[in-house]
PQR file with spaces between the fields and no chain letter, atoms N, CA, C, O and H, PARSE charges and radii, in Angstrom:
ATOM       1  N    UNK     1      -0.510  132.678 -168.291 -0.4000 1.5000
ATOM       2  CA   UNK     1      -0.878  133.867 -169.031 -0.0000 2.0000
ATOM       3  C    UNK     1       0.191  134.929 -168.786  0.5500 1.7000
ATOM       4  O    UNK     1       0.597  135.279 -167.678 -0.5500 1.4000
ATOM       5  N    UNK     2       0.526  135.317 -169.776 -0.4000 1.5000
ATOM       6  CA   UNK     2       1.670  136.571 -169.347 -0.0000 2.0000
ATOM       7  C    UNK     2       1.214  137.775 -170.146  0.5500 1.7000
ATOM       8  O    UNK     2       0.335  137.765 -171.008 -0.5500 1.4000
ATOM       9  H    UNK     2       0.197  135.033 -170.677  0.4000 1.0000
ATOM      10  N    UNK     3       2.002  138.916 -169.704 -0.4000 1.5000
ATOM      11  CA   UNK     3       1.179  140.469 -169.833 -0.0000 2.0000
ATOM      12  C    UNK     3       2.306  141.391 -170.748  0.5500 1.7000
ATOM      13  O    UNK     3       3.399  141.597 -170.220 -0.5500 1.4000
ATOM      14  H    UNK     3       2.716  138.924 -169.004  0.4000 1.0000
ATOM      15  N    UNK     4       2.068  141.887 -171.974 -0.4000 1.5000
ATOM      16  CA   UNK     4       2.556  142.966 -172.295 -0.0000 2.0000
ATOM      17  C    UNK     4       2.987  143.772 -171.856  0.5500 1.7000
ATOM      18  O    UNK     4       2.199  144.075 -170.960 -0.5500 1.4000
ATOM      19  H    UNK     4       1.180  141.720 -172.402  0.4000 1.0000
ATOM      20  N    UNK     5       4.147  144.736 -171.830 -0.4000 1.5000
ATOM      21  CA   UNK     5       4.658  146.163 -171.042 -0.0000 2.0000
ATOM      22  C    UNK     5       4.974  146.726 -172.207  0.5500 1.7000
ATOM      23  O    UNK     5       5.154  145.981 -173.170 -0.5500 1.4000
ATOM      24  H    UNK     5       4.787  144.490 -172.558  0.4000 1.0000
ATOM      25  N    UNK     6       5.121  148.318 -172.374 -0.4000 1.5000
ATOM      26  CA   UNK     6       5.434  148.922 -173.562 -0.0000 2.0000
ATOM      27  C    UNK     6       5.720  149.833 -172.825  0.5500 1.7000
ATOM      28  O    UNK     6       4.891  150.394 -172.108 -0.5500 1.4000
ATOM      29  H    UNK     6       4.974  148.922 -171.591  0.4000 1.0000
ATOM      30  N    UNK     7       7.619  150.294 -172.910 -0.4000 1.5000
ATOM      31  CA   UNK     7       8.488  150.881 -171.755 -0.0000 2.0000
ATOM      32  C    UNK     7       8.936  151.950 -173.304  0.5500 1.7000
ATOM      33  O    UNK     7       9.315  151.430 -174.353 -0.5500 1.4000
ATOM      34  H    UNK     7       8.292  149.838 -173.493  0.4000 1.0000
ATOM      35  N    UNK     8       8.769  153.598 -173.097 -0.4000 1.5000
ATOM      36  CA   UNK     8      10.024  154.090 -173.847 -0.0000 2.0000
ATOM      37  C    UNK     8      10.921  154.442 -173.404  0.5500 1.7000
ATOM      38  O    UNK     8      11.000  154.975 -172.297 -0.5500 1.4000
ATOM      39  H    UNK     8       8.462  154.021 -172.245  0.4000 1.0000
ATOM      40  N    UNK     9      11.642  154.271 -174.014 -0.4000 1.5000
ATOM      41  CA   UNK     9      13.548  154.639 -173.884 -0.0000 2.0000
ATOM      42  C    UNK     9      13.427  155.773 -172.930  0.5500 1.7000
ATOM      43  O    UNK     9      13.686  155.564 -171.744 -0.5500 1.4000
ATOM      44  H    UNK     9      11.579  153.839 -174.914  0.4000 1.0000
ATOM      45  N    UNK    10      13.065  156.936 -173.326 -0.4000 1.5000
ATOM      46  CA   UNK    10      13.337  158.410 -172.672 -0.0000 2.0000
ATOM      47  C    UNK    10      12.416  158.133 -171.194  0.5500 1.7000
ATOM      48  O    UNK    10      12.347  159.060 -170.387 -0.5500 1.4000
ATOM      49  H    UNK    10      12.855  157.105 -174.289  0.4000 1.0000
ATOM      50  N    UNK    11      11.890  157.133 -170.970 -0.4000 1.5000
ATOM      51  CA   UNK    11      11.602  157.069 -169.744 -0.0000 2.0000
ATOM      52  C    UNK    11      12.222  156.297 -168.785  0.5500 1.7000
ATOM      53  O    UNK    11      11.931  156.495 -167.606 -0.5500 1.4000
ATOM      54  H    UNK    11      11.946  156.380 -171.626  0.4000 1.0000
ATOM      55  N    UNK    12      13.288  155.176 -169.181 -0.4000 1.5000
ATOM      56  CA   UNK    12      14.062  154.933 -169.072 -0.0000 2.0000
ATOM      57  C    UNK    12      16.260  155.207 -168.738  0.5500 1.7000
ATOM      58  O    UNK    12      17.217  154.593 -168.267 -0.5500 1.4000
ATOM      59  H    UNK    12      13.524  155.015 -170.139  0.4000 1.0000
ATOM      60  N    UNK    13      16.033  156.106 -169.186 -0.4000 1.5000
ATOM      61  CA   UNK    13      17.069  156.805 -169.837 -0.0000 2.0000
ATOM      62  C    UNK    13      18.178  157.133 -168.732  0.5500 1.7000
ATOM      63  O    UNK    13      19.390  157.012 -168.908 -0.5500 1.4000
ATOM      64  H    UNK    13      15.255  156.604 -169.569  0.4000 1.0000
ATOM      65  N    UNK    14      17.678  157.481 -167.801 -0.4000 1.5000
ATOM      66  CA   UNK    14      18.544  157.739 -166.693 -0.0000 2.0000
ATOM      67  C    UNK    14      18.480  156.425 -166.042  0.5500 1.7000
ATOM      68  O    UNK    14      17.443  155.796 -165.832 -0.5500 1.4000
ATOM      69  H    UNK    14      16.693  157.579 -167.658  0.4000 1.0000
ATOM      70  N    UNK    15      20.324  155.864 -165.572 -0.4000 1.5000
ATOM      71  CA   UNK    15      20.925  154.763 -165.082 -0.0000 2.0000
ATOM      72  C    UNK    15      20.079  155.380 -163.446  0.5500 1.7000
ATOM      73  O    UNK    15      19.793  154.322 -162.886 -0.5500 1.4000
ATOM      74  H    UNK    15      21.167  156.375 -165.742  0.4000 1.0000
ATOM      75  N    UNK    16      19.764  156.145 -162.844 -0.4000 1.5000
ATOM      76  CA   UNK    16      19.888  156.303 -161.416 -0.0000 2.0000
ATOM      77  C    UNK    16      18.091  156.668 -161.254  0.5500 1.7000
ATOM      78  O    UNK    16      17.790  157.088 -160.137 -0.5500 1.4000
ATOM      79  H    UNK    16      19.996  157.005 -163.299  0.4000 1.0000
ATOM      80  N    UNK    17      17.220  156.571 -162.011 -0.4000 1.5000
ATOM      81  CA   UNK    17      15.975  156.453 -161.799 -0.0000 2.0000
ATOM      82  C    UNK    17      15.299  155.482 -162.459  0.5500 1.7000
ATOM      83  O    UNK    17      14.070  155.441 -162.402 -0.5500 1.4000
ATOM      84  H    UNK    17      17.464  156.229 -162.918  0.4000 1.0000
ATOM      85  N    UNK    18      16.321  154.212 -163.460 -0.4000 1.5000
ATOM      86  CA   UNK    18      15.093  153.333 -163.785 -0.0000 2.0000
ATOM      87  C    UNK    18      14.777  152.651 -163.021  0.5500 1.7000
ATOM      88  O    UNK    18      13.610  152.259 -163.038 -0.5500 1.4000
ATOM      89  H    UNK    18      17.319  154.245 -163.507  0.4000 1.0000
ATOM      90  N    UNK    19      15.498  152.297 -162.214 -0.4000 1.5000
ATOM      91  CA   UNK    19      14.848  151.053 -161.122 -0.0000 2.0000
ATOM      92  C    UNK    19      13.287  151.561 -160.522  0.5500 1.7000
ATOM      93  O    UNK    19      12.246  150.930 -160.701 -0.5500 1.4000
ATOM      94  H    UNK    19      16.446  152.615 -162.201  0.4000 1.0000
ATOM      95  N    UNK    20      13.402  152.739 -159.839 -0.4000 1.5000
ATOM      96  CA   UNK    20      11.735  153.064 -159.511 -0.0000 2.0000
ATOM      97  C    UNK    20      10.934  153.817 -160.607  0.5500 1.7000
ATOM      98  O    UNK    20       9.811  154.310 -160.508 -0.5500 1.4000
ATOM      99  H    UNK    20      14.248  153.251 -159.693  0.4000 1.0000
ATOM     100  N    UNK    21      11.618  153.797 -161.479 -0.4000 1.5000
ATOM     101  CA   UNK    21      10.613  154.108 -162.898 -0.0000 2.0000
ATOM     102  C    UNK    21       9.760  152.828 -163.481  0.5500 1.7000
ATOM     103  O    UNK    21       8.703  152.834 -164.113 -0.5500 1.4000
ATOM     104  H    UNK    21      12.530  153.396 -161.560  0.4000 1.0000
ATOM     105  N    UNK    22      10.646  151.638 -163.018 -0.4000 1.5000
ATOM     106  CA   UNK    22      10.399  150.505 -163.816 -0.0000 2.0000
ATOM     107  C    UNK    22       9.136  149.571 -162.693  0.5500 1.7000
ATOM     108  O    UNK    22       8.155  148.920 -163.053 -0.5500 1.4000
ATOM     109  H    UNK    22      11.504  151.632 -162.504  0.4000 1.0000
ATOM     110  N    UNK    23       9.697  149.862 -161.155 -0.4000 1.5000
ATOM     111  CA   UNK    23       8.613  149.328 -160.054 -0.0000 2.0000
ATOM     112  C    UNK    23       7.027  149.613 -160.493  0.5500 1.7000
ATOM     113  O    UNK    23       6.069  148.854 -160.639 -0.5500 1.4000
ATOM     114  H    UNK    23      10.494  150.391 -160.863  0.4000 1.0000
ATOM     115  N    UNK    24       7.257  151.666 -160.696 -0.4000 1.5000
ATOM     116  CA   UNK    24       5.923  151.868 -160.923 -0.0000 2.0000
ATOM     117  C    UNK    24       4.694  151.591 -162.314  0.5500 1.7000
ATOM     118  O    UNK    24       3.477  151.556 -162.493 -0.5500 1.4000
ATOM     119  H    UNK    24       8.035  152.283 -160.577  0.4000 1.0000
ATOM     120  N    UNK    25       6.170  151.416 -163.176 -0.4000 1.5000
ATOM     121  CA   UNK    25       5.283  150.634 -164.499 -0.0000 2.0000
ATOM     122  C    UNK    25       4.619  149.326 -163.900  0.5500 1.7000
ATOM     123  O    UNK    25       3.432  149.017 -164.012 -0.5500 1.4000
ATOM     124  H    UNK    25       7.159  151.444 -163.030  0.4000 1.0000
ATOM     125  N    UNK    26       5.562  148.651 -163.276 -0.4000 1.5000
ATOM     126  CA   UNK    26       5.074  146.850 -162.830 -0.0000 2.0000
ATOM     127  C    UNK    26       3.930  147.209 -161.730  0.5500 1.7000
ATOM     128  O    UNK    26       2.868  146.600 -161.851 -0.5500 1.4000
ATOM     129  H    UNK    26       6.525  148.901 -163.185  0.4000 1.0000
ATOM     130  N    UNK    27       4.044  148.068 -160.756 -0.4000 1.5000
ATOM     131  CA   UNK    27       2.660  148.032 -160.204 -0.0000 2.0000
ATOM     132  C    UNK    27       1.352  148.471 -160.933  0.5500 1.7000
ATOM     133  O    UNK    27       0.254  147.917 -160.881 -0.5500 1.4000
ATOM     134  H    UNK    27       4.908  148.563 -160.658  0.4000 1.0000
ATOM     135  N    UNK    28       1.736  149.660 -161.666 -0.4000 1.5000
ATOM     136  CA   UNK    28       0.397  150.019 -162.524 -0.0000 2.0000
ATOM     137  C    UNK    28      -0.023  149.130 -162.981  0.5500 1.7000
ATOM     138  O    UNK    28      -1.226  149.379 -163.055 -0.5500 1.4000
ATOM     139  H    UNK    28       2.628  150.110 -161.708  0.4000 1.0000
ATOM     140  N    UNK    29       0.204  147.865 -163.505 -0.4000 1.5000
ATOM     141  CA   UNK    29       0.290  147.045 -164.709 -0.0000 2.0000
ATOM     142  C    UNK    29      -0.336  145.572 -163.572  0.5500 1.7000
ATOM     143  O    UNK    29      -0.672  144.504 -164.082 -0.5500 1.4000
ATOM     144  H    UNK    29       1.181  147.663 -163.445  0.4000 1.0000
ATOM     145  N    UNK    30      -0.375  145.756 -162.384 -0.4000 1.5000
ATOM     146  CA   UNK    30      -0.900  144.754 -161.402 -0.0000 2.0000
ATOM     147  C    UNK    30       0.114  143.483 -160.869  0.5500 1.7000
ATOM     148  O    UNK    30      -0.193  142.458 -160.262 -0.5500 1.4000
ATOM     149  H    UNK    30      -0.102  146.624 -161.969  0.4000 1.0000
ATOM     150  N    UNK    31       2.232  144.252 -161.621 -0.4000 1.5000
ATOM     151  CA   UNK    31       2.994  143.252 -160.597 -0.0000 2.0000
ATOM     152  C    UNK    31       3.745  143.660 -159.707  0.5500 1.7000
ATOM     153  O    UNK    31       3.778  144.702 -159.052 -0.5500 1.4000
ATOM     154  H    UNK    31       2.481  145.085 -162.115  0.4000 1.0000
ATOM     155  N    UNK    32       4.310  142.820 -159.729 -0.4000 1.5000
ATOM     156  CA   UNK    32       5.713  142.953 -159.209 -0.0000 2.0000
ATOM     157  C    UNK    32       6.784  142.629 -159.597  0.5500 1.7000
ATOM     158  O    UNK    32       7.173  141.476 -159.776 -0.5500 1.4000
ATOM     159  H    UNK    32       4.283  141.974 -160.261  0.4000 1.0000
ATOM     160  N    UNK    33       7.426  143.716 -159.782 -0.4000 1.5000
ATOM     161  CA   UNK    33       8.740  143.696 -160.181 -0.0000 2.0000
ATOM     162  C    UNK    33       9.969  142.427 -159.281  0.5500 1.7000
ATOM     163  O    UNK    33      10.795  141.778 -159.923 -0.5500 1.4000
ATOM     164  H    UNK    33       7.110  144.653 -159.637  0.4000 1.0000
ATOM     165  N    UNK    34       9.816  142.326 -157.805 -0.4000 1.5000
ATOM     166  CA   UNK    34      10.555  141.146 -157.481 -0.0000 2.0000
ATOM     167  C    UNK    34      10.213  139.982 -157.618  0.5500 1.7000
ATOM     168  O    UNK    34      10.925  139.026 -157.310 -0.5500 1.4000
ATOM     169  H    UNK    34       9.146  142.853 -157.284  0.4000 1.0000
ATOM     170  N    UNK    35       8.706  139.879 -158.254 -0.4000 1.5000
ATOM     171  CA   UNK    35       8.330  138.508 -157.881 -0.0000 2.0000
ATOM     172  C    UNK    35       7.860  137.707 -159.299  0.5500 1.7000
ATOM     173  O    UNK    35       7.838  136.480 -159.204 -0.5500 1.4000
ATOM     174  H    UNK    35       8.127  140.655 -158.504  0.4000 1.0000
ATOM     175  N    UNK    36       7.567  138.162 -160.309 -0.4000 1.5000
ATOM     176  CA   UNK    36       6.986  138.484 -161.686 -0.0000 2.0000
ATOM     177  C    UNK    36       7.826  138.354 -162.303  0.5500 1.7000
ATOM     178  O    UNK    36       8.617  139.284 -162.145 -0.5500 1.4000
ATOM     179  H    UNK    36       7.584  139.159 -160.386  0.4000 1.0000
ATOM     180  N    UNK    37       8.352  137.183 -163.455 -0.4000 1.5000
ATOM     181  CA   UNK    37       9.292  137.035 -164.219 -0.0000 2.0000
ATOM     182  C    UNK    37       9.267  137.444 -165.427  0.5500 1.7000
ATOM     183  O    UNK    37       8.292  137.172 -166.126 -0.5500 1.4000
ATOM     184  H    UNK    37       7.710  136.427 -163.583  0.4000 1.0000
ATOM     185  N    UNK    38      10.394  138.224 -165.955 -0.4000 1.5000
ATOM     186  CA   UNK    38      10.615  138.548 -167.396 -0.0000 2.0000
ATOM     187  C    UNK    38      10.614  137.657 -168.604  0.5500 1.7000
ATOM     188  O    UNK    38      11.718  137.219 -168.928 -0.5500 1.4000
ATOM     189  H    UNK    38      11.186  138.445 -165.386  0.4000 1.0000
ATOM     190  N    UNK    39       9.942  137.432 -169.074 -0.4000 1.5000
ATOM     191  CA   UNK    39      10.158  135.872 -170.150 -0.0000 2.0000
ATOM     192  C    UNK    39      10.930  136.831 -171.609  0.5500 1.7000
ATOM     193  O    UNK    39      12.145  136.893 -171.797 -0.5500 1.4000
ATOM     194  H    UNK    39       9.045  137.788 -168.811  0.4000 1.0000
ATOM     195  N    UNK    40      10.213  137.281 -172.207 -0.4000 1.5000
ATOM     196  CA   UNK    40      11.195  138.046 -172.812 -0.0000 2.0000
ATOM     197  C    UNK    40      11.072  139.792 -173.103  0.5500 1.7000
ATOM     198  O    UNK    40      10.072  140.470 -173.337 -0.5500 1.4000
ATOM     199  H    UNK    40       9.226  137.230 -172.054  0.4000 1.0000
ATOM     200  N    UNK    41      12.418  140.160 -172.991 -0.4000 1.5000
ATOM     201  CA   UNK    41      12.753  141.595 -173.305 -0.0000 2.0000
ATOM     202  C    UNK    41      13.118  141.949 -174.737  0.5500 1.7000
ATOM     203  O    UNK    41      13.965  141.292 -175.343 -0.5500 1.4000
ATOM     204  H    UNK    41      13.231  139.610 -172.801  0.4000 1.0000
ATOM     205  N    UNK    42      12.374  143.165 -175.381 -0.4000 1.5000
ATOM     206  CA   UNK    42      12.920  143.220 -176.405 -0.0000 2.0000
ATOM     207  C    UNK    42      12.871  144.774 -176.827  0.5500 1.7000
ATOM     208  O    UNK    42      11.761  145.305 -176.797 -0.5500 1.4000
ATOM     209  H    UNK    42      11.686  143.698 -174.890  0.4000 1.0000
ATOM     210  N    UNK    43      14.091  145.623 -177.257 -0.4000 1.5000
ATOM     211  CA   UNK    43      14.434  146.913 -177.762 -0.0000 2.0000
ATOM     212  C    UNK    43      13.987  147.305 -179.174  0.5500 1.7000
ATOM     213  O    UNK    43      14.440  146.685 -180.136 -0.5500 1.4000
ATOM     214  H    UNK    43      14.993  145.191 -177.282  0.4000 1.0000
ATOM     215  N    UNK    44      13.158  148.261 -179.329 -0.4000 1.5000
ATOM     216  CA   UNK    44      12.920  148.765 -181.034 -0.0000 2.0000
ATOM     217  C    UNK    44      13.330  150.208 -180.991  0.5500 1.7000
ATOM     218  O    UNK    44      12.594  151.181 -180.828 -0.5500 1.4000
ATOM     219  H    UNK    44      12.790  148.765 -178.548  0.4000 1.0000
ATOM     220  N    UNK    45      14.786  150.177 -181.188 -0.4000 1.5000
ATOM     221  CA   UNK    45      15.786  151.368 -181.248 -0.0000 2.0000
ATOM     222  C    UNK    45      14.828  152.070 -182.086  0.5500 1.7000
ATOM     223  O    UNK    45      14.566  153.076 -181.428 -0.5500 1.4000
ATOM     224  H    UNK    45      15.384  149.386 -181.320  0.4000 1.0000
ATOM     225  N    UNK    46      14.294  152.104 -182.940 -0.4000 1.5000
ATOM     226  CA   UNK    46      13.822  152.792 -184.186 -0.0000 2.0000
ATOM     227  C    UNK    46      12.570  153.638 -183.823  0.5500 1.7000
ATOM     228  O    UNK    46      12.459  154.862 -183.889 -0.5500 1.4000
ATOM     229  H    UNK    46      14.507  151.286 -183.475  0.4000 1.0000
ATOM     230  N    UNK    47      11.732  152.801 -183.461 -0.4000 1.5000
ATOM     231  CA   UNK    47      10.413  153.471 -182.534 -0.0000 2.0000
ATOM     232  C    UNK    47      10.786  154.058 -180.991  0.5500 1.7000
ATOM     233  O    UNK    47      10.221  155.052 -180.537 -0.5500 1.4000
ATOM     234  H    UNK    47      11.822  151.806 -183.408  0.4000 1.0000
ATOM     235  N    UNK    48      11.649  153.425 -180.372 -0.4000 1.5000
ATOM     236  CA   UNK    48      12.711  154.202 -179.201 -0.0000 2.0000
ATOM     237  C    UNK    48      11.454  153.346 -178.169  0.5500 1.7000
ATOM     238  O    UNK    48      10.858  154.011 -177.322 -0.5500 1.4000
ATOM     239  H    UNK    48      12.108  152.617 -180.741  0.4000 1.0000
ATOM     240  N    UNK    49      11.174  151.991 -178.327 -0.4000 1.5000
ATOM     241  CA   UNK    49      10.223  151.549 -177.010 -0.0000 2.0000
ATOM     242  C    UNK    49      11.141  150.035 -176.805  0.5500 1.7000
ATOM     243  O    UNK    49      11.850  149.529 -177.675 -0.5500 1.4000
ATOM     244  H    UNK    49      11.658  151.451 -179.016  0.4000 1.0000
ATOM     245  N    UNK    50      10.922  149.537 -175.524 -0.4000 1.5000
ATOM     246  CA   UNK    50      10.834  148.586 -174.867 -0.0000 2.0000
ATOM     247  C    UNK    50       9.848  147.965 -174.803  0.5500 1.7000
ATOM     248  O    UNK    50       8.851  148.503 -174.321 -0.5500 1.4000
ATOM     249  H    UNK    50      10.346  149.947 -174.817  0.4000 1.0000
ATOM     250  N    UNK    51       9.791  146.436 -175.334 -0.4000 1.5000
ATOM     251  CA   UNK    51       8.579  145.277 -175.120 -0.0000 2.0000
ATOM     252  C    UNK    51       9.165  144.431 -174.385  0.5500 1.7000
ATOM     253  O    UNK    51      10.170  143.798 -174.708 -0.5500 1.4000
ATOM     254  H    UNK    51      10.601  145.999 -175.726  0.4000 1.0000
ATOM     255  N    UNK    52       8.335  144.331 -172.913 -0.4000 1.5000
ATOM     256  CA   UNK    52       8.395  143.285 -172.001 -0.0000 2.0000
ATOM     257  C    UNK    52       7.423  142.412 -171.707  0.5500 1.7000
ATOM     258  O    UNK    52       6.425  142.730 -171.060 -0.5500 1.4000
ATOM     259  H    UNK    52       7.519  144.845 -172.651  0.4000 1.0000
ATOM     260  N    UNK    53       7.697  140.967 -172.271 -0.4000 1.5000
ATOM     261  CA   UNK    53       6.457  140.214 -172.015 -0.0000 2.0000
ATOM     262  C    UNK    53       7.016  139.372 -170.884  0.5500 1.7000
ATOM     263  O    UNK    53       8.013  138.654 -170.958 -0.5500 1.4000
ATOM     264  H    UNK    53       8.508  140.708 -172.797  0.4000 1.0000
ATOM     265  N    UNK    54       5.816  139.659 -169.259 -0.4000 1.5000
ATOM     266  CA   UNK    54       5.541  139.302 -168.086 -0.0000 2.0000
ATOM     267  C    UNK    54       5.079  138.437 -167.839  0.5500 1.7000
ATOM     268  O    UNK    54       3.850  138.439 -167.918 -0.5500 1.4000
ATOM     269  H    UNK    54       5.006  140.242 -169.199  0.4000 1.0000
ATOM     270  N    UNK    55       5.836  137.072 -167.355 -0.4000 1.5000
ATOM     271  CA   UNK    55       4.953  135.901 -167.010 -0.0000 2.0000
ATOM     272  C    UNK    55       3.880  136.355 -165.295  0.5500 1.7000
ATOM     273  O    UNK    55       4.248  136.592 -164.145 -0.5500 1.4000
ATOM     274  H    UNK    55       6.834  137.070 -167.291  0.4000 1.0000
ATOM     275  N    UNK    56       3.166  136.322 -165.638 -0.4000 1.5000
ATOM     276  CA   UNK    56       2.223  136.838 -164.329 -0.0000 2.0000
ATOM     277  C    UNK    56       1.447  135.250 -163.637  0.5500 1.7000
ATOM     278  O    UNK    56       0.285  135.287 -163.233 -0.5500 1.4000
ATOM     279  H    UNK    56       2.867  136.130 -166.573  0.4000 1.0000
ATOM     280  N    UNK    57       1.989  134.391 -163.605 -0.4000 1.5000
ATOM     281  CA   UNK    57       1.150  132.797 -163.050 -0.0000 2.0000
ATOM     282  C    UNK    57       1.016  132.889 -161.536  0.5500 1.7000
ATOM     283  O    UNK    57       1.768  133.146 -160.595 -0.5500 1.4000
ATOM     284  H    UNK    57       2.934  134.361 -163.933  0.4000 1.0000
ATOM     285  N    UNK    58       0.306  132.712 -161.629 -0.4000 1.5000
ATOM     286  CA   UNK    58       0.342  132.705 -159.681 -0.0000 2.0000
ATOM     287  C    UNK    58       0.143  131.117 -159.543  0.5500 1.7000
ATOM     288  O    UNK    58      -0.648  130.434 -160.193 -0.5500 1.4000
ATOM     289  H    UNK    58      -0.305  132.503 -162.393  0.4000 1.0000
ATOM     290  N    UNK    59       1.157  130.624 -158.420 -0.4000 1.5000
ATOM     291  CA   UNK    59       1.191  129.318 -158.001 -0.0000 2.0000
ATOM     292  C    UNK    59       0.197  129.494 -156.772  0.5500 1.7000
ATOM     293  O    UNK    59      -0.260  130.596 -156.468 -0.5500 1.4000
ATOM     294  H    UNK    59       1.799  131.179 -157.891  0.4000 1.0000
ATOM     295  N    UNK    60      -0.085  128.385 -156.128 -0.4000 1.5000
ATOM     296  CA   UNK    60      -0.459  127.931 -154.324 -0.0000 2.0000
ATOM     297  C    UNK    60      -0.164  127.054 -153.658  0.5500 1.7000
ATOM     298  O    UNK    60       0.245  126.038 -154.219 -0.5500 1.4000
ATOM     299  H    UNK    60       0.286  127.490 -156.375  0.4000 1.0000
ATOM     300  N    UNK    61      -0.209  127.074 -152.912 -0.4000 1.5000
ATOM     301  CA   UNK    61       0.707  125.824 -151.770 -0.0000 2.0000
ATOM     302  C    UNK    61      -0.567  125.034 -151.104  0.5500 1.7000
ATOM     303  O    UNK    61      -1.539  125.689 -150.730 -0.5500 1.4000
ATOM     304  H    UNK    61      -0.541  127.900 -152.456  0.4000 1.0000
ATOM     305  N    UNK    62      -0.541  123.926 -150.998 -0.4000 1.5000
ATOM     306  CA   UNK    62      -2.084  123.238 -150.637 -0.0000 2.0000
ATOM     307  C    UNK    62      -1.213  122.931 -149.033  0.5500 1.7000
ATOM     308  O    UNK    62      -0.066  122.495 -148.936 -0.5500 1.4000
ATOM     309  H    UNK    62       0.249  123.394 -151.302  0.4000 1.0000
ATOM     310  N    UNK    63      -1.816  123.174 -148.288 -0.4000 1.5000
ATOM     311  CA   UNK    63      -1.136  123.011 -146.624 -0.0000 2.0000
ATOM     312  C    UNK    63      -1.147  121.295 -146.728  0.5500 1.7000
ATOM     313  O    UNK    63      -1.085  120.687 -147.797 -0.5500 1.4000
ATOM     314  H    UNK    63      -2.747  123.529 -148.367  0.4000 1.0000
ATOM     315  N    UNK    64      -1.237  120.691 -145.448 -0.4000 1.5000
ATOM     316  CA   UNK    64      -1.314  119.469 -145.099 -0.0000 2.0000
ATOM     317  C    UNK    64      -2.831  118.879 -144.914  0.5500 1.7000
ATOM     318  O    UNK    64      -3.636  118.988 -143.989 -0.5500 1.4000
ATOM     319  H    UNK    64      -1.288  121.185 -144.580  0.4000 1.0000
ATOM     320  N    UNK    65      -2.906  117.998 -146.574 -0.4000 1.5000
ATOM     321  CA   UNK    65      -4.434  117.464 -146.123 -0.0000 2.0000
ATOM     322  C    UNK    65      -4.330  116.307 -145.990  0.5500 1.7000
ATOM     323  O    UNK    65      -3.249  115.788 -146.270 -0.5500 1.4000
ATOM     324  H    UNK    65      -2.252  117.909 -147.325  0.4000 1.0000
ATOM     325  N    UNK    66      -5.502  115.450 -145.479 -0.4000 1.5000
ATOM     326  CA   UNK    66      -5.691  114.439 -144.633 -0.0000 2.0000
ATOM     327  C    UNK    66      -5.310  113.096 -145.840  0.5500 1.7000
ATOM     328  O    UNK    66      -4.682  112.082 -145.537 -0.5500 1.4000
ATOM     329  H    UNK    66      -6.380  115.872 -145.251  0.4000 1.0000
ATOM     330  N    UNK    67      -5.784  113.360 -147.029 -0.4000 1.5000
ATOM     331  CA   UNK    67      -5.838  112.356 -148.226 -0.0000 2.0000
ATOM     332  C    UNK    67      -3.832  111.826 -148.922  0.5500 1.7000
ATOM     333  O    UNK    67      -3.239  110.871 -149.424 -0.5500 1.4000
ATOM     334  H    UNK    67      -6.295  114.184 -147.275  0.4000 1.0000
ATOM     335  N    UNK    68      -3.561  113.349 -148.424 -0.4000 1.5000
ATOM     336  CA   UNK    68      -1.881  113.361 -148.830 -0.0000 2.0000
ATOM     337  C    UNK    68      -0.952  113.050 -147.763  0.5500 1.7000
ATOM     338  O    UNK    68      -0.575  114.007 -147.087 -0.5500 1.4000
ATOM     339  H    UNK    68      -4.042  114.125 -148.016  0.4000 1.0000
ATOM     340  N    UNK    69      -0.587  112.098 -147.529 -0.4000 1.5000
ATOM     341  CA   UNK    69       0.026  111.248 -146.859 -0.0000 2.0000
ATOM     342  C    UNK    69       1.385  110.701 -147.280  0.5500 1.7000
ATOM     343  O    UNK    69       1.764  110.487 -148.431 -0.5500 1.4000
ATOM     344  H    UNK    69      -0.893  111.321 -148.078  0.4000 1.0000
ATOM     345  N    UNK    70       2.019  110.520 -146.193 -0.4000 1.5000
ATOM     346  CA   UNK    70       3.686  110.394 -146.761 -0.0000 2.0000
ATOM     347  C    UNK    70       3.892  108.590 -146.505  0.5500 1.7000
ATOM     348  O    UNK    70       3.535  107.882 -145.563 -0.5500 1.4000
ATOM     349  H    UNK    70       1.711  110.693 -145.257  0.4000 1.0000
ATOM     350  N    UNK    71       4.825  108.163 -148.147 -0.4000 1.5000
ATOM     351  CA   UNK    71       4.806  106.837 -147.882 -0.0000 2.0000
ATOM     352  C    UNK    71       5.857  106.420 -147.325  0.5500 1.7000
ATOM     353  O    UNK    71       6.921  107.001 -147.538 -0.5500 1.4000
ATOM     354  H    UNK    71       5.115  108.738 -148.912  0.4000 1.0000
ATOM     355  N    UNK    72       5.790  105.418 -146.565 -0.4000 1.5000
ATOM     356  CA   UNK    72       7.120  104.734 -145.852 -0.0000 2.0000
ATOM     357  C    UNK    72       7.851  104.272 -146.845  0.5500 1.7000
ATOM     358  O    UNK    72       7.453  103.972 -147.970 -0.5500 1.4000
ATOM     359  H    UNK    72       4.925  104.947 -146.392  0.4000 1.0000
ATOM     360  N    UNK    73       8.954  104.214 -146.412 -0.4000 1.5000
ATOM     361  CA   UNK    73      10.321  104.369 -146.775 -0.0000 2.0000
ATOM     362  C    UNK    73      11.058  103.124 -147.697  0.5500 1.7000
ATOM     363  O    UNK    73      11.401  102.222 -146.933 -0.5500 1.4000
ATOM     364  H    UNK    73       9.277  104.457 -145.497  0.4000 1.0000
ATOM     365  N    UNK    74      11.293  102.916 -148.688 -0.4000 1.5000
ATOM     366  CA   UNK    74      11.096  101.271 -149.017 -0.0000 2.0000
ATOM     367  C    UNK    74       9.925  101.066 -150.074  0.5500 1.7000
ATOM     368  O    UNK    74      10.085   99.964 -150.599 -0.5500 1.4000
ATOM     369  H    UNK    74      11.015  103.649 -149.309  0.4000 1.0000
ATOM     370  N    UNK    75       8.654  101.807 -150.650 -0.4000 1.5000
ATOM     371  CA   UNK    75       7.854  101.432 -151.476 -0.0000 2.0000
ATOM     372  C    UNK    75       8.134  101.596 -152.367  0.5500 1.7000
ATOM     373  O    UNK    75       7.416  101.266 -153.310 -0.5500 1.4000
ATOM     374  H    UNK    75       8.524  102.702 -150.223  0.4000 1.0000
């Protein structure tokens, strides 16, 4: 499932504050900016907004269970 962002330009605009302009959009919005991938970016010069659609998937790691077992070497 991935998530809509709707960024405007003038909030953007300055090279030396988008980076934590852009964190606090991704936290409002429930990500993270380091961890949360961009699938696609897209500019509408005309309306002056940014559309970012956010892949938001959360993976899990299953630890070591008893049923998953490693096969010898050769099968």
């Amino acid at each position: 499932m991935s998530k809509e962002i709707i960024v405007e330009h003038k909030d953007i605009a300055n090279s030396k504050t988008i980076t934590n302009v852009m964190e606090n959009i991704f936290k409002a919005n429930g990500l993270n900016i380091h961890k949360d991938e961009v699938e696609i970016l897209e500019d509408d010069h005309r309306k002056g907004i940014r559309r970012l659609q956010v892949k938001n998937t959360k993976y899990f790691s299953v630890g070591d269970v008893p049923w998953h077992k490693k096969q010898p070497m050769g099968l």
